[in-house]
SERO-4910 file (N, C-alpha, C, O; in steps of 0.05 Angstrom, whole numbers):
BEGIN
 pado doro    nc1    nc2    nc3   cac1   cac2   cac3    cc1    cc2    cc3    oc1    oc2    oc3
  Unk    A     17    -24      0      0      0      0     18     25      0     39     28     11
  Unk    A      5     40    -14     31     65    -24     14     94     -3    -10     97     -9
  Unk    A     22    108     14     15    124     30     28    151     22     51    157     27
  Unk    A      9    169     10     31    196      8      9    217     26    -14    212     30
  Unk    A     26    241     36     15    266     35      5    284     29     15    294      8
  Unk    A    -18    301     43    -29    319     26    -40    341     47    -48    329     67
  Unk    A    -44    366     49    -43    385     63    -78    371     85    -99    362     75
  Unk    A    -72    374    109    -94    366    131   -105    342    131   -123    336    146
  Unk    A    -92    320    106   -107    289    103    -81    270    103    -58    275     96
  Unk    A    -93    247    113    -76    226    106    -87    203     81   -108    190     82
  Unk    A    -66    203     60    -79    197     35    -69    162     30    -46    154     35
  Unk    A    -89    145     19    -76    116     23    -94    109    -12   -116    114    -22
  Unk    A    -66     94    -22    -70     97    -54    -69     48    -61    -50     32    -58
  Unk    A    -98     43    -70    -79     14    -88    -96     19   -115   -114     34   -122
  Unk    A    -79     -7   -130    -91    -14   -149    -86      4   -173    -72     24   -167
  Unk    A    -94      0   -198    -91     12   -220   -109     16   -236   -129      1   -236
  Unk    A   -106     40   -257   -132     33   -267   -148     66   -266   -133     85   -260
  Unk    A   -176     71   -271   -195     84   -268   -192     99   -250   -200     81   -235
  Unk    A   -188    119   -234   -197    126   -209   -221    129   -195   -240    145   -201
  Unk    A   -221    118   -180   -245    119   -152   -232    125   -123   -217    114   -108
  Unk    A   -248    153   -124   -248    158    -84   -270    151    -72   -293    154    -79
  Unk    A   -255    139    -43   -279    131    -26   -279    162     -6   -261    177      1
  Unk    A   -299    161     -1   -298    178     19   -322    187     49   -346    194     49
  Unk    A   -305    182     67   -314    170     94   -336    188     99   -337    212     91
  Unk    A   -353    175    112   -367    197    135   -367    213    161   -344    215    168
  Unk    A   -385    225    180   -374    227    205   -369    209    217   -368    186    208
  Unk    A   -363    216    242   -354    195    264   -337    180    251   -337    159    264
  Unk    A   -316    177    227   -307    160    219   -275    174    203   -266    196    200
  Unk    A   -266    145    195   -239    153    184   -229    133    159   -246    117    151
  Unk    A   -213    134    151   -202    113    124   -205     96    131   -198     82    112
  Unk    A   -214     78    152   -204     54    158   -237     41    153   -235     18    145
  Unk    A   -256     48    155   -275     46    147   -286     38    109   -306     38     96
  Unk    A   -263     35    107   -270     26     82   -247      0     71   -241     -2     47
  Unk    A   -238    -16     91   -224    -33     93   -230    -56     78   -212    -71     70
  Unk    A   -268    -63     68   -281    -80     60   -277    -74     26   -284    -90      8
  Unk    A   -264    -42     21   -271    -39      0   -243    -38    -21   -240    -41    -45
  Unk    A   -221    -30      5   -203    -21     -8   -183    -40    -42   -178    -37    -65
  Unk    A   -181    -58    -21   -170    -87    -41   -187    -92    -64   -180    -91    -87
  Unk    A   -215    -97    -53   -231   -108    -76   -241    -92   -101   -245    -98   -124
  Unk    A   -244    -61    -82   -241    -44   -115   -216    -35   -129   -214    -24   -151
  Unk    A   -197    -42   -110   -166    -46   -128   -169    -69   -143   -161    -64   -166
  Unk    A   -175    -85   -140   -169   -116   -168   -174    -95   -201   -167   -101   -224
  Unk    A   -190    -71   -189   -202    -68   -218   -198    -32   -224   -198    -19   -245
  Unk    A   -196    -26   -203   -191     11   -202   -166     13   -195   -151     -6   -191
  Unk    A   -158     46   -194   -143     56   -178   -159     74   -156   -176     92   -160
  Unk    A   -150     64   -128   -173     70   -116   -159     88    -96   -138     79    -86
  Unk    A   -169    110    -89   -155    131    -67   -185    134    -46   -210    133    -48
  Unk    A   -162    136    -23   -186    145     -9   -171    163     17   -146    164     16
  Unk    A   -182    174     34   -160    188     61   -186    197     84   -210    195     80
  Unk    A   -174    206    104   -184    206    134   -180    240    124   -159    252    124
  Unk    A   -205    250    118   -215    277    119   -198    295    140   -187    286    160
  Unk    A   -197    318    134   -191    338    148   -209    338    178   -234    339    178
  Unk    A   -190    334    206   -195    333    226   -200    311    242   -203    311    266
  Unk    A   -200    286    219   -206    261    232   -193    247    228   -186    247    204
  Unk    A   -179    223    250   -164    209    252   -147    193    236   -160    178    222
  Unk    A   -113    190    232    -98    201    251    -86    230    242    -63    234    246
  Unk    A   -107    254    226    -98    277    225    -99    287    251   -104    275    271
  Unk    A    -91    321    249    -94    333    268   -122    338    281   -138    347    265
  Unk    A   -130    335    301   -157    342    312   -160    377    316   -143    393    325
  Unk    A   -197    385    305   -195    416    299   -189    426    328   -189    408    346
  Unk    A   -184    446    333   -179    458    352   -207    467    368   -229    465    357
  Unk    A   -205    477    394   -221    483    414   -231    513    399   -219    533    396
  Unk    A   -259    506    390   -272    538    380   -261    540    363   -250    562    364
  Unk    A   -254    527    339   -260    523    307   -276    520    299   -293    513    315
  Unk    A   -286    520    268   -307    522    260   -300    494    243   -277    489    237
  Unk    A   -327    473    233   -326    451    226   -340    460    201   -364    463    201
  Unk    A   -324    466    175   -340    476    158   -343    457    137   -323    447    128
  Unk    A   -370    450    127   -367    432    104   -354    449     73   -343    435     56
  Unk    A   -356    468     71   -344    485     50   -309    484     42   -296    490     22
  Unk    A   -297    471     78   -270    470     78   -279    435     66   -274    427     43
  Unk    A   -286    426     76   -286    386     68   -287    392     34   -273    380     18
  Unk    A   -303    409     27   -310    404     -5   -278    411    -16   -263    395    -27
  Unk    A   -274    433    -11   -243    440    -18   -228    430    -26   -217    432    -48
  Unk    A   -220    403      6   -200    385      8   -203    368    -14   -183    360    -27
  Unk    A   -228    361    -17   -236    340    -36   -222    347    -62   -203    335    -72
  Unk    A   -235    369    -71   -230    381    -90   -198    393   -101   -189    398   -124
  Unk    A   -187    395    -75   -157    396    -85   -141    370    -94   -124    369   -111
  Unk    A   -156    346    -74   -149    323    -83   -151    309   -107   -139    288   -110
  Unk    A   -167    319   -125   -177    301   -139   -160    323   -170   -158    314   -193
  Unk    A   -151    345   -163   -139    355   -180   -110    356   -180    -95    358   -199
  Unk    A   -105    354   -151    -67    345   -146    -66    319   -145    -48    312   -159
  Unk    A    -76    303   -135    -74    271   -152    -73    260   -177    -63    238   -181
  Unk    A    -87    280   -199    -92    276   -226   -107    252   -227    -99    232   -238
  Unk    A   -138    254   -212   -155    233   -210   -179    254   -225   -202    245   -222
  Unk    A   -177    278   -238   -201    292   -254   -215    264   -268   -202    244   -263
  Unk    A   -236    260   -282   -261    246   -284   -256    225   -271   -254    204   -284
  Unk    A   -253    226   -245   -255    197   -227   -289    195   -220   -308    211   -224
  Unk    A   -288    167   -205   -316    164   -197   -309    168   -171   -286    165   -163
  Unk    A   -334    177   -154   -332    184   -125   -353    165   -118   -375    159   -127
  Unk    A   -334    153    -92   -361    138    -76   -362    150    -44   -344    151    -28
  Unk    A   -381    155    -43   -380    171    -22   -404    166      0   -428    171     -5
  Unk    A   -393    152     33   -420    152     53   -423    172     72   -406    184     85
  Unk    A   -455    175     73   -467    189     86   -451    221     90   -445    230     68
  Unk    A   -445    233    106   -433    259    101   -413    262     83   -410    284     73
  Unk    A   -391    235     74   -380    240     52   -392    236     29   -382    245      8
  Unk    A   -412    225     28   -434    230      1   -452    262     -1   -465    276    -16
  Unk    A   -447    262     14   -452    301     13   -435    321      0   -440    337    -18
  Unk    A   -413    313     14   -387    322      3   -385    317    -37   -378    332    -55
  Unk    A   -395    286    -37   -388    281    -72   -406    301    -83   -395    318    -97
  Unk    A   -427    301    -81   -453    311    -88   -450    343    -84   -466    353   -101
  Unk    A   -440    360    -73   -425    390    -74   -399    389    -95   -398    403   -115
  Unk    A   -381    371    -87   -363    367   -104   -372    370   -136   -362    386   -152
  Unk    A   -393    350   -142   -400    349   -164   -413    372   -176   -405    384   -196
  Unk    A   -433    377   -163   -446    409   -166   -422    421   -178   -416    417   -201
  Unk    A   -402    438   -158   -385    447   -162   -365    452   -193   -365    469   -211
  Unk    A   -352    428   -187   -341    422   -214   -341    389   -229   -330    367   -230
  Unk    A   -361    403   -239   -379    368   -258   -357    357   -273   -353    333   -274
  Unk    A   -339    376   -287   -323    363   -312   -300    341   -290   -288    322   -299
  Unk    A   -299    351   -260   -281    321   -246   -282    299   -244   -264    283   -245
  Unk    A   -311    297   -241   -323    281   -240   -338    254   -265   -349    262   -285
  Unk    A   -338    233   -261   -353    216   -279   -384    200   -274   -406    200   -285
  Unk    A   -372    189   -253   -394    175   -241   -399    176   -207   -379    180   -193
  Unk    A   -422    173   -196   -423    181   -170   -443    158   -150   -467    155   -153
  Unk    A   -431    146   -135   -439    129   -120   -448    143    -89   -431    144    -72
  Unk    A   -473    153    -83   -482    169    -69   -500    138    -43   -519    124    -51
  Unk    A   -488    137    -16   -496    115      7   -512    140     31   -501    149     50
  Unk    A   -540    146     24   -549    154     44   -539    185     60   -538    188     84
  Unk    A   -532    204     40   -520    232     43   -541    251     64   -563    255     53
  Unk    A   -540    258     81   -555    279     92   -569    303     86   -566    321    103
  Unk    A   -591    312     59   -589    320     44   -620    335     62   -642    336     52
  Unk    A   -613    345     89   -646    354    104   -642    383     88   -663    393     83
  Unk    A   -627    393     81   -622    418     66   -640    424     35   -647    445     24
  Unk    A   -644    397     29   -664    403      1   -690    404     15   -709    399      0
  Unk    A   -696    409     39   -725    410     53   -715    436     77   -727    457     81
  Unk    A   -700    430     86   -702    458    115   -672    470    115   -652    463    103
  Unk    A   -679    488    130   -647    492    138   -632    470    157   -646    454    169
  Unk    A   -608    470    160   -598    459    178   -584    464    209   -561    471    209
  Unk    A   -597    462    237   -618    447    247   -643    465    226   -642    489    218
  Unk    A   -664    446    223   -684    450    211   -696    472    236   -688    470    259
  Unk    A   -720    493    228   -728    514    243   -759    508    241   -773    504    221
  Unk    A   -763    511    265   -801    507    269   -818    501    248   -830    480    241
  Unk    A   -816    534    238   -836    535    220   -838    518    192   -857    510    178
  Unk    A   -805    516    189   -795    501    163   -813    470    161   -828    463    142
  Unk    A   -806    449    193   -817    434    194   -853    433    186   -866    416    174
  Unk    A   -859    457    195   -888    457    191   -908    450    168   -928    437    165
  Unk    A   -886    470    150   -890    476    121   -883    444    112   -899    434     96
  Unk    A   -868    431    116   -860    404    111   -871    385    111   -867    367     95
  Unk    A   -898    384    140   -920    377    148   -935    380    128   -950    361    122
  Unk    A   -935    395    121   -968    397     96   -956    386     66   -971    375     49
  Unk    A   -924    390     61   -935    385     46   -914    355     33   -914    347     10
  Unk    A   -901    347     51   -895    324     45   -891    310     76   -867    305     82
  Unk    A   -909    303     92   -911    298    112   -900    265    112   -894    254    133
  Unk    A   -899    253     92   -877    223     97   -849    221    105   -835    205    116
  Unk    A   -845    250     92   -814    261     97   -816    270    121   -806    257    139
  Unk    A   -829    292    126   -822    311    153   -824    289    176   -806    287    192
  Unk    A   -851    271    178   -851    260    212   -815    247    207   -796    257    219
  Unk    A   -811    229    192   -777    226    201   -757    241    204   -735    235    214
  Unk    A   -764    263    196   -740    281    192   -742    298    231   -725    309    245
  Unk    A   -771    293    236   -769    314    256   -761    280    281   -746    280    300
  Unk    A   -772    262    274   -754    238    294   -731    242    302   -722    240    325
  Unk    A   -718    251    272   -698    250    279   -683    266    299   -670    260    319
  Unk    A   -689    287    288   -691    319    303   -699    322    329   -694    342    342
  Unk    A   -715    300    338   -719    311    360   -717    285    378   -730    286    399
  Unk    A   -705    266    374   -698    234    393   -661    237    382   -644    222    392
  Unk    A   -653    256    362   -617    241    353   -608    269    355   -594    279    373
  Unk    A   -618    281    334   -595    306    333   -593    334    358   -573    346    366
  Unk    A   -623    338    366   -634    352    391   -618    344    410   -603    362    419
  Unk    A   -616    318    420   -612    309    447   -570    305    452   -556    303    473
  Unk    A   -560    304    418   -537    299    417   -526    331    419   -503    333    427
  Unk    A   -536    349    414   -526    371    412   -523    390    441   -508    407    451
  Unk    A   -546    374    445   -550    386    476   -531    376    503   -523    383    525
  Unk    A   -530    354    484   -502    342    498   -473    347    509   -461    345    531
  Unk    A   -468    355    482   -438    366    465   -437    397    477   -417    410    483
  Unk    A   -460    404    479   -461    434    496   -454    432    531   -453    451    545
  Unk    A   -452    410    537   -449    403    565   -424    384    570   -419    370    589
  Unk    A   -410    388    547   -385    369    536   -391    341    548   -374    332    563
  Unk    A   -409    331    545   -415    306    558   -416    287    526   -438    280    518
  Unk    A   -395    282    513   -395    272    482   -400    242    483   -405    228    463
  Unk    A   -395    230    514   -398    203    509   -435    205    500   -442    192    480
  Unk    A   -457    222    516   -478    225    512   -485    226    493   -502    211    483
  Unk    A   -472    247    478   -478    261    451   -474    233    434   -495    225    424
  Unk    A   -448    216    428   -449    197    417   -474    176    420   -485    163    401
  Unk    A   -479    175    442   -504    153    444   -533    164    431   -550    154    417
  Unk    A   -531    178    438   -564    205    421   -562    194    383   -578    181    369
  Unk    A   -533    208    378   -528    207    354   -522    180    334   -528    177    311
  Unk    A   -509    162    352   -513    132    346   -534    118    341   -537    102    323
  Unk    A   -550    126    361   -577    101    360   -592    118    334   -604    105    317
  Unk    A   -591    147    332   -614    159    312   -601    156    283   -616    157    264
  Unk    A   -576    151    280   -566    147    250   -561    119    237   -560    111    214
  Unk    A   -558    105    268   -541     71    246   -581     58    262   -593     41    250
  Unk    A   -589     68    283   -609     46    296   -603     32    324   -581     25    330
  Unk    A   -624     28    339   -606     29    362   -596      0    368   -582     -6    387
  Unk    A   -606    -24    344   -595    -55    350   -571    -52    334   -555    -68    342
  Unk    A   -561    -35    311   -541    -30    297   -522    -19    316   -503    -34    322
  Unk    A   -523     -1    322   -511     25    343   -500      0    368   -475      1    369
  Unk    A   -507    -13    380   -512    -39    399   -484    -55    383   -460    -53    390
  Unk    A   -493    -66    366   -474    -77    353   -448    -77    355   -432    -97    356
  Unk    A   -442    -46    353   -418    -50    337   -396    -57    358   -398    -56    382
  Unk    A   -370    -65    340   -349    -77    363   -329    -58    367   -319    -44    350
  Unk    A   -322    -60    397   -301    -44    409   -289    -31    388   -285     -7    391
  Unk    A   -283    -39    371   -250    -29    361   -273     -3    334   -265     19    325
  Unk    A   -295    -14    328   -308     -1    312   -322     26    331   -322     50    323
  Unk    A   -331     19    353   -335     43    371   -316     63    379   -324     86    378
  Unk    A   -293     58    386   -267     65    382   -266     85    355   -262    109    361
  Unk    A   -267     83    345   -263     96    323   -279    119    319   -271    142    312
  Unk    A   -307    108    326   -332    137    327   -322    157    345   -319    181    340
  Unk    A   -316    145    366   -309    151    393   -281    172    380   -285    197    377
  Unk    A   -260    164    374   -245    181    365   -241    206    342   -224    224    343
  Unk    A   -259    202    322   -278    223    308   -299    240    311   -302    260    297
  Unk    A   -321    231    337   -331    252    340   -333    271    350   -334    268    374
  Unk    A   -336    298    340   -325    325    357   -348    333    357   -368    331    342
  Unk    A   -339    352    388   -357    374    392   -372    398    369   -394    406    363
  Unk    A   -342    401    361   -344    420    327   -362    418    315   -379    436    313
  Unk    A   -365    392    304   -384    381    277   -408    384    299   -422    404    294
  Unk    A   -417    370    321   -451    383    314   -456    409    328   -479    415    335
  Unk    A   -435    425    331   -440    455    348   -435    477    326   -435    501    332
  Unk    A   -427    463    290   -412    481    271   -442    497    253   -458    487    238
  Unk    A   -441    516    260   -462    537    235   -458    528    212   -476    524    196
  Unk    A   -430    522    208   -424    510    173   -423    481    169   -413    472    148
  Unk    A   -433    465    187   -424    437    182   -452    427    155   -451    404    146
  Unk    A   -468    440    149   -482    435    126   -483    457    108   -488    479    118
  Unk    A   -478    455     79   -476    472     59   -509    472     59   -525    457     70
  Unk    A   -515    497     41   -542    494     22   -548    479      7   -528    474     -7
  Unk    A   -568    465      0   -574    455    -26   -593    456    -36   -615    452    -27
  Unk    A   -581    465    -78   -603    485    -83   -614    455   -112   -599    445   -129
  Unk    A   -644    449   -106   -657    430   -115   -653    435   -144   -664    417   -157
  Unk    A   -639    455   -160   -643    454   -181   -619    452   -191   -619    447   -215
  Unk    A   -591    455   -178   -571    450   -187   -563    423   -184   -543    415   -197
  Unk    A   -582    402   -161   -580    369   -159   -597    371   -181   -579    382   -193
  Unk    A   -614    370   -196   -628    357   -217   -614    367   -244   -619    358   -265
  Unk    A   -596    386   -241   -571    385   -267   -559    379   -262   -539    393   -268
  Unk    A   -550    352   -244   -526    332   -247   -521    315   -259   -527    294   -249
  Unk    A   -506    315   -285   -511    296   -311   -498    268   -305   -500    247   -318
  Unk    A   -482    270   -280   -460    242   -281   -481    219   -276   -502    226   -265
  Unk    A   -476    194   -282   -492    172   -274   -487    164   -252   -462    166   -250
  Unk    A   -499    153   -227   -510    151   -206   -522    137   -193   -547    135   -196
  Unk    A   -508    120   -174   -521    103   -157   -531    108   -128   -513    113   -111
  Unk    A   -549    107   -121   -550    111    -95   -562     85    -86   -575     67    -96
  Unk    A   -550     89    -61   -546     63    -46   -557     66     -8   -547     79     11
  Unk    A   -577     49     -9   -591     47     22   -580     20     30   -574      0     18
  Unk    A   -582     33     71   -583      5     77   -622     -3     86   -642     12     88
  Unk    A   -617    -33     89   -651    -46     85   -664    -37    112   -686    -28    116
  Unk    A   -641    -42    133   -649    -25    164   -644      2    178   -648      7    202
  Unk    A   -631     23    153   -625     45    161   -651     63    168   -670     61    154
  Unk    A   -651     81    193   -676     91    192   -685    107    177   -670    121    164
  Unk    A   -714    110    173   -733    118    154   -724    152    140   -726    158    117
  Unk    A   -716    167    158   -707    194    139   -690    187    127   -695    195    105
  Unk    A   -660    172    126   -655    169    108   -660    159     75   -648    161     53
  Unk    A   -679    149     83   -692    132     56   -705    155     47   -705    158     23
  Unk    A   -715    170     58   -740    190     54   -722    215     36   -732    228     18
  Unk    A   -703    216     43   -686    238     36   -668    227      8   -660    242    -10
  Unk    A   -664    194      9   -651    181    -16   -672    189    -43   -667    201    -64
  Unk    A   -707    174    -28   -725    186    -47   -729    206    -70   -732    206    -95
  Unk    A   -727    232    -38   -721    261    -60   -694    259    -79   -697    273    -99
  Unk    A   -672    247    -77   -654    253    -93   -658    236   -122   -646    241   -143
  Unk    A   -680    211   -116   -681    198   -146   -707    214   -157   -720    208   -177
  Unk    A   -711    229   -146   -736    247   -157   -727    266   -171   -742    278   -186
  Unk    A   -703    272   -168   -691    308   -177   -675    298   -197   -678    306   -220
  Unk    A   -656    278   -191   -627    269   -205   -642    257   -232   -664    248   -230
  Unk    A   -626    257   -259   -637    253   -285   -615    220   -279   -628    199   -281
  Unk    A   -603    219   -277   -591    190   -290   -586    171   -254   -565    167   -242
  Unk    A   -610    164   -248   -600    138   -225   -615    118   -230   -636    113   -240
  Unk    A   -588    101   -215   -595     70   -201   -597     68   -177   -579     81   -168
  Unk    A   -617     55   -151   -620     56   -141   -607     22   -120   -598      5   -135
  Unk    A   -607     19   -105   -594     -7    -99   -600    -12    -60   -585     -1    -44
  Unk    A   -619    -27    -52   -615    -29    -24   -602    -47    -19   -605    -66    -34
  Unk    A   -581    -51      7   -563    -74     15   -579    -82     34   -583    -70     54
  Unk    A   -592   -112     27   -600   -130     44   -584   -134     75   -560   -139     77
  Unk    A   -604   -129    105   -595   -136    125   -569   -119    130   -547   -130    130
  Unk    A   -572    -87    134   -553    -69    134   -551    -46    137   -545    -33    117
  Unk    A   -554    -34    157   -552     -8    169   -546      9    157   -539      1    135
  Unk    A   -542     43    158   -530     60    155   -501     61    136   -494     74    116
  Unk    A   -484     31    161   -460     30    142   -462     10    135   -458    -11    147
  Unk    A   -468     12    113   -480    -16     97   -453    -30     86   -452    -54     85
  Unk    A   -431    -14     79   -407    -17     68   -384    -39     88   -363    -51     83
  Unk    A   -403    -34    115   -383    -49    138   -403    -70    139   -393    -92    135
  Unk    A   -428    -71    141   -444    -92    153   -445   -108    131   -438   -131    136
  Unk    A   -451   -104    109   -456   -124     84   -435   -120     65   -443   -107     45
  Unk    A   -411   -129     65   -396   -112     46   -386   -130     22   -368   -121      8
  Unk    A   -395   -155     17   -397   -170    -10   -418   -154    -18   -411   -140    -37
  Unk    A   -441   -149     -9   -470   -141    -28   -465   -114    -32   -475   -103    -51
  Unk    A   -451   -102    -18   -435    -73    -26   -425    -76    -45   -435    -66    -66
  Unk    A   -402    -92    -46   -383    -81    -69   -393    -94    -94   -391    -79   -113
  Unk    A   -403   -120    -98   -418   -126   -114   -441   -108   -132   -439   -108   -157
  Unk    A   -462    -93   -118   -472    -75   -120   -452    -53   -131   -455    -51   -155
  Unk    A   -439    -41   -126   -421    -11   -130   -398    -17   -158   -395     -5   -179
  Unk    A   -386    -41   -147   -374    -56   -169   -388    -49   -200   -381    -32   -216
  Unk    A   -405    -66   -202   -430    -70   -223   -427    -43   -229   -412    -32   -245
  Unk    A   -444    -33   -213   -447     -2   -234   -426      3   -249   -425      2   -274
  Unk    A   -405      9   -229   -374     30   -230   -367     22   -268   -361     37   -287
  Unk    A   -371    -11   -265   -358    -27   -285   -375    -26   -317   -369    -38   -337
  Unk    A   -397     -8   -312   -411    -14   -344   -401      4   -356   -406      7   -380
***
């Protein structure tokens, strides 16, 4: 495995071939894609790295700002000082946010886009969503809003309120059980908790900037082809929010991973890569 540097990331390179970046979500770091790395090397060149601020980079500092505008950047410098321009991006949950701005951004980098369940409450409210926003949400796509406000008010409410009392082991448990589920969240093993545990900051859910805008009409001029990818037990806003994006986006496939949470990529990761594979490869 060939390891080089790059300004605030640690960058880990195999295989040959096509380029594909993976790219992690919160609570998380490169190592999270361990299921993927080898097997989409047999057939890519596959890059992937531990985002700015998360493990074993430098951790942000006390009263920094957690900006997703800086994550897009990084991305974006990467994919042009690598000389990975029309790579495919695969990207989970907040790093599928990241592809999906990226892409916006600058389309010609990009080729194809493997989008796992992105946080996308921004094509419906602001981020934390605001009273009235929900309301309006209520009338008029109310399958979406009751999950979105679950969430809002059993995961992201109770984790924030947390992190405001620096009590983060709390905040992790709020935010665990409302994103992976709480028999998922239960699950996972030491060395995988460990890891959340060492990625999640106060920063990210106390940051004004930790969600960009997103403007519904610049996702439905995204010409790259497109997979998005659920898990079968992830909870219901996420699916609700995958929905809206095969509603807007002109070219997707859609794909759920049988018996698989949030990180579908760790829990099921033959029917992952099999699934992601396939596409990547037509």
């Amino acid at each position: 495995m060939r390891k080089s540097a790059q300004t605030a990331i640690k960058l880990i390179e195999w295989g040959a071939g096509h380029p594909v970046v993976l790219i992690h979500g919160s609570a998380s770091d490169h190592r999270t894609w361990e299921h993927q790395i080898e097997a989409f090397g047999a057939c890519f060149h596959v890059v992937t790295y531990s985002r700015r601020y998360h493990w074993p980079n430098q951790k942000i500092s006390d009263g920094a700002e957690y900006s997703m505008a800086e994550q897009v950047d990084d991305l974006l410098e990467l994919l042009l000082s690598q000389d990975t321009a029309n790579a495919h991006l695969v990207g989970h949950s907040y790093g599928a946010y990241l592809a999906l701005m990226a892409t916006i951004r600058e389309p010609g980098l990009v080729e194809k886009l493997v989008l796992a369940e992105p946080p996308v409450i921004p094509l419906f409210t602001s981020f934390p969503p605001e009273p009235q926003e929900i309301l309006g949400l209520l009338v008029t796509r109310p399958r979406t809003a009751v999950p979105i406000i679950r969430f809002a008010a059993t995961g992201l409410g109770p984790a924030t309120s947390a992190a405001r009392k620096d009590d983060m082991d709390e905040a992790m448990s709020y935010f665990g059980n409302a994103v992976l589920g709480s028999k998922a969240f239960a699950a996972l093993s030491p060395t995988r908790l460990e890891q959340v545990r060492v990625n999640f900051s106060k920063a990210e859910l106390l940051s004004d900037t930790f969600m960009l805008p997103l403007n519904q009409r610049d996702v439905a001029n995204i010409e790259a082809q497109t997979l998005l990818v659920t898990g079968e037990k992830s909870p219901t806003f996420l699916h609700r929010l995958t929905d809206r994006l095969e509603e807007l986006m002109p070219n997707t496939e859609r794909m759920k991973i049988p018996e698989a949470s949030h990180i579908m990529h760790e829990d099921s990761p033959e029917a992952y890569n099999q699934a992601v594979l396939s596409f990547l490869q037509k």
